[in-house]
C-alpha positions in Angstrom: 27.4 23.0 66.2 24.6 20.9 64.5 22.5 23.9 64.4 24.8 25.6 62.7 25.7 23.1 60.4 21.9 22.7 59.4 21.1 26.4 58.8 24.3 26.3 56.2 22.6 23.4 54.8 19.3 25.4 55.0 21.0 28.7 53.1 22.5 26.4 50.5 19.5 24.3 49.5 17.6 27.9 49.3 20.1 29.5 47.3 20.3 26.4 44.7 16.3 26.2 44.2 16.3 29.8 43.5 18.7 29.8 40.8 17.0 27.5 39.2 13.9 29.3 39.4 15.3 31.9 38.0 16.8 30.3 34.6 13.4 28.4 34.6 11.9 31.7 34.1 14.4 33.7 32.1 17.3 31.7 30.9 15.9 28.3 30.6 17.7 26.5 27.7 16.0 25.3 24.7 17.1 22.8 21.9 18.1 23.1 18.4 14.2 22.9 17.7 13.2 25.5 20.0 11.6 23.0 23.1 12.9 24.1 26.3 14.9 22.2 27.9 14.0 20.4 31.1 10.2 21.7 31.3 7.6 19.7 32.0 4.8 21.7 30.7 3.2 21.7 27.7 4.6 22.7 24.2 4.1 23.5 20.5 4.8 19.7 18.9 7.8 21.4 16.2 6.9 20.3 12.2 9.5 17.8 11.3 11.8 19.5 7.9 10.8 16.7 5.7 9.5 13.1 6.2 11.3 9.9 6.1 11.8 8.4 3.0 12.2 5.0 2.8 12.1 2.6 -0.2 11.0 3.8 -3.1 7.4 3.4 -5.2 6.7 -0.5 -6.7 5.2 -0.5 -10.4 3.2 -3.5 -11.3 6.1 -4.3 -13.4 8.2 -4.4 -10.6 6.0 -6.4 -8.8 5.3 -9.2 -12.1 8.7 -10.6 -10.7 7.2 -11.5 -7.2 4.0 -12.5 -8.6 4.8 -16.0 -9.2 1.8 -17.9 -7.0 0.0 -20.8 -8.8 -3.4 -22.0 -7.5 -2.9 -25.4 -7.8 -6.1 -26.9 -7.9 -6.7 -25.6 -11.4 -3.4 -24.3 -12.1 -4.7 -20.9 -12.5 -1.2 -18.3 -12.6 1.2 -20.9 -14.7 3.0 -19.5 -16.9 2.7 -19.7 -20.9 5.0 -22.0 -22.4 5.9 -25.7 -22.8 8.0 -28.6 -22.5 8.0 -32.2 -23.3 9.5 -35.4 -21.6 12.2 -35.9 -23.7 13.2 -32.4 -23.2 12.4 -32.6 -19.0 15.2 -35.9 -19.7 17.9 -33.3 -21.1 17.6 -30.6 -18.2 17.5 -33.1 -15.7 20.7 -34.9 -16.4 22.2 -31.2 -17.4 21.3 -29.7 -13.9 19.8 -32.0 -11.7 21.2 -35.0 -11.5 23.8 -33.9 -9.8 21.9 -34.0 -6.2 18.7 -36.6 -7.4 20.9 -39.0 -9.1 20.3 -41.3 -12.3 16.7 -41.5 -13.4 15.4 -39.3 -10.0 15.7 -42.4 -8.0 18.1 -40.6 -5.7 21.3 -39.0 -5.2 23.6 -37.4 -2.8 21.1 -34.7 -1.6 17.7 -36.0 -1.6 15.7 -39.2 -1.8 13.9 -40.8 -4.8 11.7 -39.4 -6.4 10.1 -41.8 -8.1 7.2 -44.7 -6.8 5.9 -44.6 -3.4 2.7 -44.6 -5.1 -0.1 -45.7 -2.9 2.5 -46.2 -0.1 0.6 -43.6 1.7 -2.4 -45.8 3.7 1.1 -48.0 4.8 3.5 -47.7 7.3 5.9 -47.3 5.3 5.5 -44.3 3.2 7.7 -43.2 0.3 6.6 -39.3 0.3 7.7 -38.4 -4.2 5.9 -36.2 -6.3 3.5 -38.9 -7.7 2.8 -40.4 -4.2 2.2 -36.9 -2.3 0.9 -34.2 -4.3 -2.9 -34.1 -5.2 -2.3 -31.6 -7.4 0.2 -31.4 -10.7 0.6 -27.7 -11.4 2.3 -27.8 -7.5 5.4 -29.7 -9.2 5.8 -27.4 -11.2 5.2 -25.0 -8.2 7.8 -26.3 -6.4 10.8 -26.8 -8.7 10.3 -22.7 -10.4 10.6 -21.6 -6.8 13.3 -23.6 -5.2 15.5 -25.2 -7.9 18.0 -26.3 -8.6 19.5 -25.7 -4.7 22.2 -23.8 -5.8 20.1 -21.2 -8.3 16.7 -21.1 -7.1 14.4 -19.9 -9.8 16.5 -20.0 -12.4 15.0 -22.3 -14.3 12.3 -20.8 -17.5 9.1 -21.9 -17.6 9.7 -24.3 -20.7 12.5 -26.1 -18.5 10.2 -26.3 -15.7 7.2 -27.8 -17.7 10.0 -29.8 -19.6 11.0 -31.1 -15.5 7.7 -31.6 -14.5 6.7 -33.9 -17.9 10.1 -35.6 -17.5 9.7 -36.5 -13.9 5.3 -37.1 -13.9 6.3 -40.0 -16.8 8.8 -41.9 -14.4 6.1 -41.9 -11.7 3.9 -43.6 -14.6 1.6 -40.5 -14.5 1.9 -39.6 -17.8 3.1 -41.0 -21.9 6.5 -40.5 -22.8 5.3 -38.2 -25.7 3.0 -35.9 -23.6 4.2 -32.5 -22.9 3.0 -30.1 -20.3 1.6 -26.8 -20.3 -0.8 -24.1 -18.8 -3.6 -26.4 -20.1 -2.3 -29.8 -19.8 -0.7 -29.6 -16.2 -3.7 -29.2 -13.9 -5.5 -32.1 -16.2 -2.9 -34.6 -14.9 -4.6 -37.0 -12.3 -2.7 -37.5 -9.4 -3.4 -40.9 -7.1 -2.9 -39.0 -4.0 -5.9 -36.2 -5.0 -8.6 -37.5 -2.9 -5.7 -38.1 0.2 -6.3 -35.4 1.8 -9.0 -34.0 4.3 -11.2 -30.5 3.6 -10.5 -28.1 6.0 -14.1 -26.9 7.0 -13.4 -24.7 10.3 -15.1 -21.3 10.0 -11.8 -19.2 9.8 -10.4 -20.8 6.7 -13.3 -19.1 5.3 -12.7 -15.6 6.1 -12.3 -12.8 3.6 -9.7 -10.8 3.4 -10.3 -7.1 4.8 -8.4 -4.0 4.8 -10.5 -1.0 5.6 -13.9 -0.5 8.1 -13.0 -4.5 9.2 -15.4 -5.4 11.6 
């Protein structure tokens, strides 16, 4: 009886590899593309119909928008234009006060900022824009690109040099009549500029490389 059963087995096994054989060899299906279907062999890579196309081409127009970085050691990249403190004194209470509070010294949102001024070699530092920064033109860095919370860079570049005079006199870093701009901004001297520590490990030198990088 086992006998039997395994020569059934046997016939059945044989009979199902041959089929196969055969529509391997004469009716093996193929996709929409023309690959066979199931074959492990080698075939003709198919051309795709057309290439993805994704996004579309940037003009240098398009890009002027994005192009916003300031290097703030000599504030080359600010903008032209101009404000004065009295001015800064007008936006502020118009669209800042809200979150700063009265004279910068703080509000609902955020600290002071205002004084802290050499609080920096204490233990009890007061982190403003005069006490921090070493560098002006990163004020106005700062404010263009992330204020006021609610409308980030919404601000123009008059009410952002306006800001930055407004807020530089209460830190006592500037007159009341001064008025920043493109030139004036990066001459401001800020206490904290010699605060900080050069970075002098090799990688911070490297040049940028995109082709034959070695």
């Amino acid at each position: 009886m086992r006998s039997a059963r395994r020569k059934l087995i046997f016939v059945l096994l044989t009979s199902a590899l041959w089929g196969c054989a055969e529509m391997g060899g004469r009716m093996a299906a193929k996709s929409s593309s023309g690959i066979p279907l199931g074959s492990t062999g080698p075939h003709a890579v198919q051309p795709l119909p057309d290439k993805p196309r994704f996004g579309q081409p940037m003009s240098e127009a398009d890009l002027a928008a994005w192009n916003i970085d300031i290097r703030t050691p000599d504030g080359v990249g600010l903008p032209a234009g101009q404000g004065s403190v009295a001015e800064g004194k007008k936006v502020y209470e118009a669209k800042c006060v809200a979150c700063h509070g009265a004279d910068a010294k703080g509000g609902p949102m955020y600290g002071t900022m205002v004084g802290g001024i050499g609080s920096f070699t204490t233990n009890t530092r007061v982190l403003t824009p005069g006490s921090m920064y070493p560098y002006a033109p990163i004020l106005f860095d700062y404010i263009r690109r992330a204020m006021p919370m609610d409308r980030p860079q919404s601000l123009t570049a008059h009410e952002v040099y306006a800001l930055s005079a407004y807020l530089l006199n209460l830190n006592g870093l500037v007159p009341v009549e001064a008025v920043m701009d493109q030139t004036s901004l990066p001459r401001v001297q800020m206490p904290n500029r010699d605060g900080f520590l050069l970075d002098d490990r090799p990688d911070t030198k490297a040049l940028r490389c995109t082709t034959n990088c070695k």
